[in-house]
N, C-alpha and C positions, 0 to 999 in steps of 0.2 A: 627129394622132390624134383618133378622132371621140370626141365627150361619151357617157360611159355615163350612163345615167339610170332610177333606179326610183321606183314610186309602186307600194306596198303601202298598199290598199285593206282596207275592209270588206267586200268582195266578191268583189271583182278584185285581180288585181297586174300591173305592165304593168312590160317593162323595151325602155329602148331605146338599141341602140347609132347615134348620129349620127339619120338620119333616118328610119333601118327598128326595127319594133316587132319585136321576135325573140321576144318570150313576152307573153303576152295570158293568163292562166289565174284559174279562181275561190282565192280567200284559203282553200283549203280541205286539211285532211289527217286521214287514216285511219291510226290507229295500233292497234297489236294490244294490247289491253288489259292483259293479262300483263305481256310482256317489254318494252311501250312502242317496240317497233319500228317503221317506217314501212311502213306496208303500198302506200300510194300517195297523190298528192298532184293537186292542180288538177282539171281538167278529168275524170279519172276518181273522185276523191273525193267530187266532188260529186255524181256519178250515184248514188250510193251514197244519198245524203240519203233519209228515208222509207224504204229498204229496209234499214238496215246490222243486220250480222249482231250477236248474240250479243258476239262475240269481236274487236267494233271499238268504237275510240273515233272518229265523225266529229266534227274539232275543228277552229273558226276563230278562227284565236288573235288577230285584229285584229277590234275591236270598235266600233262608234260613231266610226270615223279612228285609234283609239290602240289602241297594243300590250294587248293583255287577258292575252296567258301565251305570256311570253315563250321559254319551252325550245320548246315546241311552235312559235313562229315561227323561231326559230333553225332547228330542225330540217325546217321548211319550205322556208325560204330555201335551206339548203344541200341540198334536193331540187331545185331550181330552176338552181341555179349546177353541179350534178349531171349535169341534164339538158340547161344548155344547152353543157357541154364536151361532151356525146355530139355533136347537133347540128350545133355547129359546128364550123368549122376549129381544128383545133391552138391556133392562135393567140388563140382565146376565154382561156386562163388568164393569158397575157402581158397581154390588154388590159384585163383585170376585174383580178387581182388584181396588190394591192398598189397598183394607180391611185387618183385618188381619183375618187370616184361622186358623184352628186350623186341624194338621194334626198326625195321629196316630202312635206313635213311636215305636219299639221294644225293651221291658227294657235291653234285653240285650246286644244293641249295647254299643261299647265302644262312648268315648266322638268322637274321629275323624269318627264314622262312621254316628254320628246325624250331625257333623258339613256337612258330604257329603250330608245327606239327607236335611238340612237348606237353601245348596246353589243350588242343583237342583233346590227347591222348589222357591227361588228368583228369579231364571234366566226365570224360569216360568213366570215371573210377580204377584206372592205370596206372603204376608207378613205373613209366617205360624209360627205360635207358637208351637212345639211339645210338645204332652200328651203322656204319657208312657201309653200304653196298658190299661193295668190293672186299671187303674183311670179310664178311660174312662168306664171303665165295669161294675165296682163294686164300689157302692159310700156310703158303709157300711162298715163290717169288714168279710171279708170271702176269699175264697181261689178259685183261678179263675185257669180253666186248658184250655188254648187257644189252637186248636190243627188245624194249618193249611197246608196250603199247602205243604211249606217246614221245619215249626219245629214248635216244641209244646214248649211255654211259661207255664210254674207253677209259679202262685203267692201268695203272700199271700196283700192286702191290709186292711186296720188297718185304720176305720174311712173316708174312701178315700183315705188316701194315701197311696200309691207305697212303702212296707216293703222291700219285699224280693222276687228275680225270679231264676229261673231255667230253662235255653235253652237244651231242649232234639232236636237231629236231628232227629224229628219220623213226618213224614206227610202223607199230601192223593198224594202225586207226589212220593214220594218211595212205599207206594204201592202198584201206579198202574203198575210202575217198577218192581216192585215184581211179578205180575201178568204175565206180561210178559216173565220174565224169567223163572217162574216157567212152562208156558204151550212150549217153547222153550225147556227146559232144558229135560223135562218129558214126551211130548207127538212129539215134534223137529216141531214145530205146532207153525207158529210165527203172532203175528197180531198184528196191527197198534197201536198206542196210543187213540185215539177215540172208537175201542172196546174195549181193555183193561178197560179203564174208566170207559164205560158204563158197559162190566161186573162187575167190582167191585162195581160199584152203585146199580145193580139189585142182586147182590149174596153175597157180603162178609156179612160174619156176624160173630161176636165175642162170643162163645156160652161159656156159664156157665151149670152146672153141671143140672140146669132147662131148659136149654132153646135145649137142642141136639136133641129130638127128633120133636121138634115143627118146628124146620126150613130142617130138615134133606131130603126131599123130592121136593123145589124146585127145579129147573134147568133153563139153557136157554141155546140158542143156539150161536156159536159165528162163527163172520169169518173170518178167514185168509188164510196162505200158509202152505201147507203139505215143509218143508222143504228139505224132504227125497227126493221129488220127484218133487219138482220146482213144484206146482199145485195147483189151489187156492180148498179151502176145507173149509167145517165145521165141526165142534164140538160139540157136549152135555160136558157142563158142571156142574156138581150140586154144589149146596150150600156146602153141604157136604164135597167135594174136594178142594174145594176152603177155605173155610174158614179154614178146618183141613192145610192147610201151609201157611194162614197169620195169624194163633194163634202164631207163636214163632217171628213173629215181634210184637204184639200186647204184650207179654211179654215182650219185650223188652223197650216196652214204659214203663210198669206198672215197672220195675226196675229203671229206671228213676225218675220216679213219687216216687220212696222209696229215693231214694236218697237225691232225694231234702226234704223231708220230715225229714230225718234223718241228714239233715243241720240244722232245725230251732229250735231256744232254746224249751225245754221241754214245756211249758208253752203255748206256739201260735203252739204246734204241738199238745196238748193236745186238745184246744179248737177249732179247725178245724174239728178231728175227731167228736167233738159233732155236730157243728153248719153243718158238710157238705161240697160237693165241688160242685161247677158250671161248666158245660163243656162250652166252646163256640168253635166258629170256624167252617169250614164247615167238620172238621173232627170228629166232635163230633155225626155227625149222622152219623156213620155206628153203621150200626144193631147189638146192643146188648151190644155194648162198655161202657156204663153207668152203665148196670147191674154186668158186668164182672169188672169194678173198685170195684162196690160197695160191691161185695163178697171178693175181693180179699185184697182190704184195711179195711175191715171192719165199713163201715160209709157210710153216705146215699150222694149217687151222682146222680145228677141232670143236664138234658142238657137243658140251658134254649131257648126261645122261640123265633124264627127265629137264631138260634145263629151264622151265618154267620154275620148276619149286626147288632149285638150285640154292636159289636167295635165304627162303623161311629155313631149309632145313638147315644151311650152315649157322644158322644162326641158333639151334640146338645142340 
């Protein structure tokens, strides 16, 4: 029988039966404010973000890696396990419920915040077993830097197992926060969370002392509200502008990444610098971030391959 496997995210939730990913969808759901009903969950809930009606509550009840409100994940989950007996074959209830699941942990929850994420997961209809991150990833001895939606995990694992972690609050959801406030604050030019995003996908980029004039010349156009004057309006933004003011959050991670670094006995901080660091996470592709560690720490960093679903699949 193939491994089922979930990794409920800050962002995303990914489950996977064996080696195929059967549901990929955002940590997101719409409830009718009233009667607390589910109006809809994932990929349609999130469209909703910036626009929700009156008579919705749009809720992401997984926060920073840890459970934040818990009814509201339950009630997500079992949207999820809902939709994927429509989906699939008959046979989806035999192979989920009552097995055990193996579901993906954040090392740096305390002990009551996995026992929160234990008992979602039962009330589901779950018999999950939590894997700390960093097992799931790295089944060797090397230094994993997970960088999601709402924080970036730094690991070090030793043979497979879970040594030692570090929770920075640095993700792709303060960001794209950032983004906003900076074209708000500077141009008084405000727009939605869905452009925000999408420009930070098309434009940020993390430039090193190589890379300034290579990316220096894209642009794109965005849209939102002239603030000044209550009027919808676009923008030219470049790369260039943009990335020159999320470099001093992107420093702020790599302070982080020193810290934790300057935790771990001489010996396993030595041997890292040689052997390398792995990026995963969906944070780990903005443009140029991997170069910009690797000058900055000194040692060769590497984003490995699909590194979003990095997490679920090791865990199969």
């Amino acid at each position: 029988m193939p491994t089922i496997a979930f990794d409920i995210g800050s962002t995303f939730t990914r489950v996977a039966v064996g080696s195929e990913i059967i549901f990929q969808q955002p940590t997101c759901i719409a409830l009718e404010k009233k009667s607390r009903q589910v109006v809809t969950t994932g990929t349609a809930a999130y469209a909703l973000l910036g626009k929700t009606a009156k008579n919705l509550d749009l809720l992401f009840p997984v926060s920073a890696g840890v459970v934040a409100d818990t009814s509201t994940l339950l009630a997500y989950l079992r949207e999820v396990l809902k939709l994927q007996r429509r989906v699939l074959p008959s046979s989806f209830s035999s192979l989920v419920f009552g097995r055990k699941v193996l579901a993906a942990c954040n090392p740096c929850c305390t002990v009551a915040q996995k026992a929160r994420l234990n008992s979602v997961l039962q009330q589901a209809g779950l018999r999950a077993t939590l894997v700390v991150r960093p097992e799931s990833i790295a089944k060797e001895t090397s230094c994993v830097i997970d960088i999601g939606g709402g924080t970036t995990v730094c690991s070090v694992v030793t043979n497979g197992s879970h040594v030692q972690s570090h929770c920075i609050p640095w993700g792709g959801i303060q960001l794209t926060e950032y983004v906003q406030r900076h074209l708000l604050e500077t141009e008084q030019f405000a727009v939605g969370w869905h452009e925000a995003e999408r420009l930070k996908r098309a434009l940020a980029a993390v430039f090193t002392s190589h890379t300034l004039a290579k990316y220096r010349a894209h642009k794109s156009v965005v849209r939102g509200q002239d603030m000044t004057k209550r009027i919808g309006k676009t923008l030219v933004v470049t790369r260039e502008q943009l990335s020159t003011v999320i470099q001093p959050q992107v420093f702020e991670l790599l302070d982080g990444i020193i810290v934790f670094f300057s935790r771990l006995p001489r010996e396993l901080a030595s041997g890292i610098i040689e052997e390398g660091i792995v990026l995963v996470g969906g944070g780990s592709l903005l443009s140029g971030l991997a170069e910009f560690l690797q000058e900055k720490l000194a040692c060769r960093v590497t984003v490995a391959k699909n590194p979003e679903l990095v997490c679920v699949k090791g865990l199969v």
